[in-house]
C-alpha positions, 0 to 999 in steps of 0.5 A, spaced: 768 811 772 774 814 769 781 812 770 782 818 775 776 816 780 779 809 779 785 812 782 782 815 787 777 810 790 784 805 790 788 810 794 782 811 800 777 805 797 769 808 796 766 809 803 772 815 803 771 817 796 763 818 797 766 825 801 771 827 797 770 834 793 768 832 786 768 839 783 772 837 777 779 842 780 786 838 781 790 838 786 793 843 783 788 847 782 786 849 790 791 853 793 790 850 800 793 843 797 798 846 794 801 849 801 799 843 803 804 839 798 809 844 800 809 843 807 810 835 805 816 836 801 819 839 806 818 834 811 819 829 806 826 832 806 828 830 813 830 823 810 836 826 806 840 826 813 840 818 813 842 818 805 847 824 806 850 820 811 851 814 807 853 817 801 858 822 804 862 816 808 863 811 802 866 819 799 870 820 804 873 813 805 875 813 797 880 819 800 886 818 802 886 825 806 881 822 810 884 816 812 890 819 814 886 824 818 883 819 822 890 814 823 888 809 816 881 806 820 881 798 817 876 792 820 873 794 826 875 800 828 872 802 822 867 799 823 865 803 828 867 808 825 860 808 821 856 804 826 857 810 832 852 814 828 847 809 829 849 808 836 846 815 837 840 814 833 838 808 836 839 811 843 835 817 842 829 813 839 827 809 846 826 817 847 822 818 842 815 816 843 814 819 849 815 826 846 811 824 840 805 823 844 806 827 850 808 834 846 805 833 839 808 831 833 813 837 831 817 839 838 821 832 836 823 836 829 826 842 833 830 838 838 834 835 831 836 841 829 840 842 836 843 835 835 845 837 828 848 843 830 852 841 836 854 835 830 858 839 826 860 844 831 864 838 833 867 838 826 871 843 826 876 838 832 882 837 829 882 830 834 880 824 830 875 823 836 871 829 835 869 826 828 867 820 832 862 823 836 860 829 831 857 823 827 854 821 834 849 827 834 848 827 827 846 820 828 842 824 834 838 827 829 836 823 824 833 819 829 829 825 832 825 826 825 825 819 823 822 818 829 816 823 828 817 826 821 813 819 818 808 820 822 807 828 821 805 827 814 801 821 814 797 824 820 797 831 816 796 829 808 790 829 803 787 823 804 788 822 796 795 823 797 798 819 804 801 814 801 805 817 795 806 822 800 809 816 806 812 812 801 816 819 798 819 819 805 825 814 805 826 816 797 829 823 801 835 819 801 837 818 796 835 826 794 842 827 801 845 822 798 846 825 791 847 832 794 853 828 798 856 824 791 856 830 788 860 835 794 864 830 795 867 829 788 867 836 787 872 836 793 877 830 792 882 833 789 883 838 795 890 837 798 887 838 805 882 836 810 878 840 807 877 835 802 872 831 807 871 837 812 866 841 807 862 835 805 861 833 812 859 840 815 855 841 808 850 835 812 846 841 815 845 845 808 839 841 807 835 841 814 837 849 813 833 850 806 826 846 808 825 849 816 821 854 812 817 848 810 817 845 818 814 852 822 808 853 816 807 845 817 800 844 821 800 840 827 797 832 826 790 833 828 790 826 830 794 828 836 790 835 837 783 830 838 788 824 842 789 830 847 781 833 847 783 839 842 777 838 838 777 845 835 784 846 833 783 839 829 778 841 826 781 848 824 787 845 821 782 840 816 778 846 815 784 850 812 788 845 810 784 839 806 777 844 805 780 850 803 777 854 810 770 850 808 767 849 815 760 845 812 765 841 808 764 833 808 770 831 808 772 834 814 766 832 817 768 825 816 774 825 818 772 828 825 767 823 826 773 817 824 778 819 827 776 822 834 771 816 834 777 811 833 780 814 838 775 814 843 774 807 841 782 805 842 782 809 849 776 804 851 779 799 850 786 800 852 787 804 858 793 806 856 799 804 850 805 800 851 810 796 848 807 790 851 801 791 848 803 789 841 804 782 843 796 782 845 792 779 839 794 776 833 793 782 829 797 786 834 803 780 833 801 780 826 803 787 825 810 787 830 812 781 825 811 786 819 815 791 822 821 786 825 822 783 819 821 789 814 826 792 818 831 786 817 830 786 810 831 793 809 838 792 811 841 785 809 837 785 802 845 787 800 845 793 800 848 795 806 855 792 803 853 796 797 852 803 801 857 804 807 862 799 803 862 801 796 869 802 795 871 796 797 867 792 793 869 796 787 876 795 789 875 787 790 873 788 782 879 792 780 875 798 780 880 802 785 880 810 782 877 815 786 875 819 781 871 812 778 868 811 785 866 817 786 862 817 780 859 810 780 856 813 787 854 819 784 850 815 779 848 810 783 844 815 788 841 818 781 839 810 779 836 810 786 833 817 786 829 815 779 826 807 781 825 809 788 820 816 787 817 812 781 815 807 785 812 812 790 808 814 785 805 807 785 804 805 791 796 806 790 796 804 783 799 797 784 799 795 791 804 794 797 804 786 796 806 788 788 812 791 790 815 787 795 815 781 791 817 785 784 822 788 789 824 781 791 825 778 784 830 784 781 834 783 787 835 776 787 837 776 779 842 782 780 845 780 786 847 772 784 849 776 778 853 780 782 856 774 786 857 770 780 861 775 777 865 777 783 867 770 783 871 769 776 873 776 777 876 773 784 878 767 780 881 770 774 883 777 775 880 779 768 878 787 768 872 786 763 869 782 767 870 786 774 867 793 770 861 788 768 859 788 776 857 794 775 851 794 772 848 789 775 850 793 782 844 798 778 840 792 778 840 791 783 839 797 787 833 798 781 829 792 785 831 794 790 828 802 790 821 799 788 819 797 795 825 797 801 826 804 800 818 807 800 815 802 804 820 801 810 818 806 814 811 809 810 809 801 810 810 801 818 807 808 819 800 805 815 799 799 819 799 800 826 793 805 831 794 811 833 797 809 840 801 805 837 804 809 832 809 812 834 812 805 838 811 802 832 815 806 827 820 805 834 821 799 833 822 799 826 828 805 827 831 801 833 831 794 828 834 798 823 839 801 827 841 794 830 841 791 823 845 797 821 849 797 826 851 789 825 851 790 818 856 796 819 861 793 824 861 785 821 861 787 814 868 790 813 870 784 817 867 778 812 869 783 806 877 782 808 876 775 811 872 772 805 870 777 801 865 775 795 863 770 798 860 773 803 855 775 798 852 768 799 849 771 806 844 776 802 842 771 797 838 767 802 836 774 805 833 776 799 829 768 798 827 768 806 824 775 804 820 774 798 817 768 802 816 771 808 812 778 804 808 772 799 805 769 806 804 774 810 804 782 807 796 784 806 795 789 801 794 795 806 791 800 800 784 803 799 785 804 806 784 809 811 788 810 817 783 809 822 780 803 819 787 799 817 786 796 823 780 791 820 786 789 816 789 785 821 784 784 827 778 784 822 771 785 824 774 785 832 778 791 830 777 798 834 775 802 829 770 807 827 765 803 822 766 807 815 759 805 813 758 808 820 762 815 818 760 816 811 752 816 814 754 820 820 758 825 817 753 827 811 748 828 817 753 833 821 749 840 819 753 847 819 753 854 819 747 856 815 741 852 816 737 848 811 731 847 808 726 843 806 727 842 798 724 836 795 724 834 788 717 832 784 714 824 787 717 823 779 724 825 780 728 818 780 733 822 784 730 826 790 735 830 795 734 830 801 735 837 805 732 836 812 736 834 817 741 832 811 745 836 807 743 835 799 744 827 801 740 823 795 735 818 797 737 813 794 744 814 798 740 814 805 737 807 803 744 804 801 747 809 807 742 806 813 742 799 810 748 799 811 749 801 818 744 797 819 748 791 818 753 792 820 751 794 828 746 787 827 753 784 825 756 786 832 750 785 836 750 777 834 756 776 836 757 773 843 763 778 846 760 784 850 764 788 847 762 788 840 755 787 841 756 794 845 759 797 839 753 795 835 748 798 840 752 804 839 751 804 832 744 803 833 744 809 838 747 813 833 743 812 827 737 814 832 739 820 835 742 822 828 735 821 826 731 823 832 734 830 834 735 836 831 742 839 830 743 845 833 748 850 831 753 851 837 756 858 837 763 858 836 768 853 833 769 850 840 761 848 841 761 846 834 767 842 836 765 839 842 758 837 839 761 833 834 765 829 839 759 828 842 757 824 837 754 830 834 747 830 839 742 836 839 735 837 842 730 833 840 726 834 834 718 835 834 713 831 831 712 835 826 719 835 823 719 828 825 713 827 820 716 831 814 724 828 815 726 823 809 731 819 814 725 818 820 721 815 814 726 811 811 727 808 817 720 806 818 720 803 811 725 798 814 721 797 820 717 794 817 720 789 813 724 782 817 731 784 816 732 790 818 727 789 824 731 793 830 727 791 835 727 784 834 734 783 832 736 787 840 731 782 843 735 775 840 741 779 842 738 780 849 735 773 849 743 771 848 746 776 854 742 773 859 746 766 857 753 770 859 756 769 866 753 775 871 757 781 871 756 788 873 758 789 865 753 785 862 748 788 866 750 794 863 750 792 856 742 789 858 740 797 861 743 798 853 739 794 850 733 795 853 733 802 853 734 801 845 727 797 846 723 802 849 725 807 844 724 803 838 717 801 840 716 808 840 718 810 834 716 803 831 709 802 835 707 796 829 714 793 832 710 792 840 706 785 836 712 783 836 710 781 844 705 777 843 710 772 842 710 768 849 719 767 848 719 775 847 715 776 853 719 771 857 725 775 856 722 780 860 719 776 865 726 773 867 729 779 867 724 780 873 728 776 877 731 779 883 737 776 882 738 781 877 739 789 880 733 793 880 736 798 874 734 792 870 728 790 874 726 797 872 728 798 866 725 791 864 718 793 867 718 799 862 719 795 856 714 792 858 709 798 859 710 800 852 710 793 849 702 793 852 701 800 849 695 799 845 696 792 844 690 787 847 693 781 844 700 782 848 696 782 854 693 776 853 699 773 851 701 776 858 696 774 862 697 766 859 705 766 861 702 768 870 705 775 867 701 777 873 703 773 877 710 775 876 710 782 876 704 782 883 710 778 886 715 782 885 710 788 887 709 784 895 716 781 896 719 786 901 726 785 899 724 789 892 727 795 891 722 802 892 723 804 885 722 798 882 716 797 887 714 804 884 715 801 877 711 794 878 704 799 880 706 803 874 704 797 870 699 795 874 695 802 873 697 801 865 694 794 865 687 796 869 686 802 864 681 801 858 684 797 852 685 799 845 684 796 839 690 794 835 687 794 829 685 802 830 691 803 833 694 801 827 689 804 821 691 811 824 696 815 823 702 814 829 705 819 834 707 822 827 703 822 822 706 816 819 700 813 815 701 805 815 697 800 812 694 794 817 698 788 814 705 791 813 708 788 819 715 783 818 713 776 820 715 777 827 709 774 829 707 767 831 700 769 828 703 770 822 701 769 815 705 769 810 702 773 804 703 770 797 705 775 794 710 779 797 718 777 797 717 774 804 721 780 808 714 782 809 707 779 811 700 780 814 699 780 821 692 778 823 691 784 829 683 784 829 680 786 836 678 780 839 681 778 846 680 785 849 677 784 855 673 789 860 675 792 866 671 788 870 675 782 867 682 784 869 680 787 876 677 780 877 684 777 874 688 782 877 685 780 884 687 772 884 694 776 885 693 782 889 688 784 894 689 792 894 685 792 887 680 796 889 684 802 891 688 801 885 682 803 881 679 808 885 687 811 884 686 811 877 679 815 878 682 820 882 687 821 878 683 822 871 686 817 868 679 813 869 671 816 866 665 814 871 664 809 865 669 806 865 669 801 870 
């Protein structure tokens, strides 16, 4: 694998990269991704107002025009100055999420711009009041697209790029932040108002320049699918990740992901809420990182470094507004560079990597800076304060490695789709209160203390690194829809990868399919009908996996997740029992592969020919991958489960399964001549149990007796007779279930079959199959000595088939009315004259 694909497979991990295009064209190189990066630049863009803000502040605060203008603000109300931008911002995130998921993930942006423009209206106030409240809308803004701007692009980016393109989101402000640097040097030396007057209305410079990039943005398909839009979704992956391919695979798969992550989600959470993010652990795990990330975002130090940058330069005797202002230039620059690198890196070294290099650098910068404010405190010597500087920009370089990219891209990646947006919230509402602290207090302690004050952020930056150590996972290699199993493991509400890939490479399309089948000796033999050019030795692997992962769910012992592995199972069935039809219209297409991608049921024919339905069989036959015996030891374990209207749905399901299974399977019935597998249906017989498991039970009976005399012995030896007439004469058994019962006892009068023939011939499908191939299901199993031990003989000679005389007789200990049951089934034909 070269280094590019081992790139590839670390930012999205391999069951994506199964999917992706490998046509050996870059990114660059397709036009439809190349709009796609325009688009997120300039959404990316959208973080410069934070940066614009804090740089234009430490500007504008080396002025003394600015200072006179606003009656020479020190301590608190100072402080406030700064803060009031925050207080917007937090106060208009407890709105966001609302609009986020009601209204789609674009409007939010919009509704910015009015607060933008409403901000620097108010500049023009020659009332220092009007200042305050102009950085109060402001604030309004920029909490408006941080709020919705992060979770655009992780929603709307190539797979192969989300990360770079989350982690560059926050890098933004430091692209604002040295705009800001650069418009304020330039106007220092203006002896008027105008010298922080045009800094602070240029805010809007950069949010003008990008709203081309904004309207030729596509909405999240996340949210269009989250509000049943199937058809606009797909349209957007088509044009934006396959280049307007509607067969493509990799829109397949995230189609197939993404709407059955959401399904999953909404049936497991009836609605979204701020409660539910104390609900599991995995959920407080999350809420943990987000808090905690947010704190040390801001109290790492630099929140003194970015909002107080002159003083802390005065404090080491570098007291020129021109030096100032260039030392913030340089330092946005410093921070522009190691930030976007660092994004860059996010999938090649890791979250967890960054966090604690982050950690380490600021540590060694910061007690460096503290001790050398310190003797300069003491001493007064210039060369020791100017040596502060530098390690101002190591600081800053550690720093820039994790707390700027991973902020909001790390919070975005962790949460589930409903839980996103209140997610990133309360990230953006943690900040603000940890700014809004930061920024009031710190001009106070600054006065108070001073250099010492810088002691508070050392023990910030060791709690950091230790908190980051013991409880940050690494997230990379990892889809949206599947970070979930990162923090909730197998118990996550998510769509299986294995699962997708499988089903995303049966979802056929636009032109029909045929059969193309390379020579028996071609070591790699591509299959096309009902699956589009997938290589069978990836079907194996792809099947194999499946089905270990839905045997994994069906043994557990929660409902829920044995309900999950029944559907996998289903899934794989119906991908392989029905034919997929080709809806006319994108919007049929659409809805078809939300529904799991269903169609009419192939014939027989088709069946016979088709490589998956021949694979499948092949596993049958061996013990691992036996369904049918997995789906009875999970039905075995469901009649321990306390009764409920739940668990009996699940029981329907699983029964269901069964019977379809010993049809496609019939070698699968001998598993019935077993006394505890028949048991189980006998139990569900009970008339404790509702009638739709009384029924459903009988027709799994009913085809476990097809053709099998050994299971009607076994039958007849564990009183299954005596059962079933039961439950046929009590009064209190329901009319259908009644019908059902002399359903079965029409079956168990009709001539019998020998299995050995059944089993020599070819099945309902043609599928020749050797006598002796069946997986040790069997308590009359031997053990072949040359096979591996997953498959072994079963004796199914025809000894034991008994004469309809003899089972009218047996029949008749039970039930008096045989004779009339009999002439029944002469009437109707079901019966020779012989026969009987």
């Amino acid at each position: 694998m070269g280094a590019s694909a081992v790139a590839t497979q670390q930012a999205v991990g391999s069951d994506l990269l199964a999917v992706l295009p490998n046509d050996g064209r870059k990114w660059y190189q397709r036009g439809h991704i190349v709009s796609l990066q325009f688009c997120l630049f300039s959404l990316i863009m959208f973080s410069s107002a934070n940066g614009y803000d804090g740089s234009l502040m430490n500007g504008i605060q080396a002025l003394d025009q600015w200072h006179e203008f606003m009656d020479m603000p020190t301590g608190a109300w100072l402080g406030f100055i700064n803060a009031v931008y925050w207080l917007g911002n937090g106060i208009t995130c407890c709105f966001t999420p609302y609009i986020n998921n009601k209204y789609g993930r674009k409007l939010l942006v919009y509704i910015g711009y009015i607060f933008m423009a409403l901000g620097i209206a108010l500049c023009a106030s020659d009332k220092p009041i009007g200042f305050v409240l102009s950085r109060f809308f402001v604030g309004c803004a920029s909490a408006c697209w941080a709020n919705v701007v992060p979770l655009l692009i992780n929603e709307i980016a190539y797979p192969t790029h989300r990360g770079i393109a989350s982690a560059l989101f926050n890098c933004g402000w430091y692209v604002g932040g040295t705009v800001a640097a650069f418009i304020t040097f330039g106007t220092r030396n203006m002896a008027n108002d105008w010298s922080w007057r045009i800094p602070t209305i240029l805010q809007v410079l950069i949010p003008v320049l990008i709203l081309p990039g904004l309207i030729l943005s596509p909405q999240s398909p996340r949210w269009l699918m989250s509000v049943d839009r199937h058809e606009e979704a797909r349209a957007m992956l088509e044009k934006w990740h396959a280049g307007g391919d509607k067969d493509s695979l990799l829109v397949n798969y995230e189609m197939i992901e993404i709407s059955e992550t959401i399904r999953i989600e909404k049936e497991a959470h009836s609605s979204a809420s701020y409660a539910e993010m104390f609900k599991t652990p995995g959920m407080r795990h999350e809420l943990w990182i987000t808090l905690t990330v947010a704190v040390f975002a801001q109290w790492a130090g630099n929140g003194v470094v970015s909002y107080y940058l002159s003083l802390v330069l005065d404090t080491v005797g570098v007291t020129s507004v021109t030096d100032q202002t260039l030392i913030a230039v340089g330092i946005n620059i410093w921070n522009l560079i190691f930030s976007v690198t660092a994004a860059f890196m996010v999938d090649r070294l890791g979250r967890r990597f960054l966090f604690l290099a982050s950690s380490a650098i600021m540590f060694v910068g910061f007690v460096t800076v503290t001790g050398l404010s310190g003797s300069f405190a003491a001493s007064g010597n210039a060369a020791t304060g100017i040596a502060v500087i530098p390690f101002l920009f190591v600081f800053f370089a550690g720093y820039d490695i994790a707390l700027t990219p991973l902020i909001i891209s790390y919070t975005c990646e962790i949460w589930p789709y409903r839980l996103r947006s209140r997610g990133l919230t309360v990230a953006l509402v943690t900040t603000v209160l940890a700014i809004f602290f930061n920024t009031f207090v710190n001009p106070i302690a600054l006065e108070a203390i001073g250099w010492k004050y810088y002691f508070v952020f050392l023990i910030v930056i060791v709690t950091m690194a230790i908190t980051v150590y013991f409880t940050y996972p690494e997230t990379r290699g990892h889809t949206l829809e599947q970070m979930a199993v990162v923090f909730e493991g197998r118990d996550a509400d998510v769509a299986e990868a294995a699962e997708t890939v499988f089903r995303s490479a049966s979802v056929v399309s636009g032109m029909e399919k045929t059969a193309h089948l390379h020579e028996p000796d071609t070591p790699h033999i591509d299959i096309i009908i009902g699956w589009p050019f997938i290589a069978l030795d990836d079907l194996k692997s792809a099947m194999d996996a499946l089905l270990s992962l839905a045997f994994d769910n069906i043994s557990s012992r929660e409902a829920l997740k044995i309900r999950k592995g029944l559907r996998q199972i289903e899934g794989l069935l119906a991908q392989i029992c029905l034919a997929q039809s080709k809806p006319r219209s994108p919007k049929k297409r659409a809805q078809a592969e939300h529904d799991g991608h269903r169609g009419h049921a192939k014939g027989l024919s088709d069946l016979r020919e088709d490589a998956a339905f021949r694979e499948f069989f092949r596993l049958q036959e061996g013990f691992q991958c036996n369904v049918a015996s997995r789906l009875l030891s999970t039905l075995e374990r469901l009649l321990g489960f306390p009764p409920s209207s739940q668990n009996d749905l699940v029981i329907l399901s699983t029964l269901d399964l069964i019977q379809g299974l010993l049809i496609l399977h019939p070698p699968s019935r001998a598993l019935f001549s077993r006394e505890d597998y028949l048991n189980i249906l006998l139990d569900l017989l009970d008339s404790a149990n509702p009638p739709a498991v009384q029924s459903a039970a009988l027709l799994v009976l009913m085809t476990a007796m097809l053709e099998n005399p050994r299971n009607m012995r076994t039958f007849e030896s564990i009183d299954g007779l005596l059962t079933v007439t039961s439950l046929y004469k009590t009064r209190s058994t329901s009319r259908d279930v009644r019908l059902r019962a002399m359903e079965f006892l029409y079956l168990y009068l009709m001539p019998e079959v020998g299995s050995q023939k059944a089993s020599s011939a070819p099945n309902a499908v043609g599928l020749q199959r050797s006598p002796s191939k069946l997986a040790a299901l069997s308590g009359h199993a031997r053990t072949h000595s040359g096979d591996s031990g997953n498959a072994m003989d079963l004796d199914e000679d025809d000894t034991g088939i008994r004469s309809m005389e003899e089972k009218q007789k047996a029949l008749a200990q039970f039930l008096d009315n045989v004779p009339e049951l009999v002439h029944g089934l002469r009437e109707g034909g079901m019966l020779s004259a012989s026969g009987g």
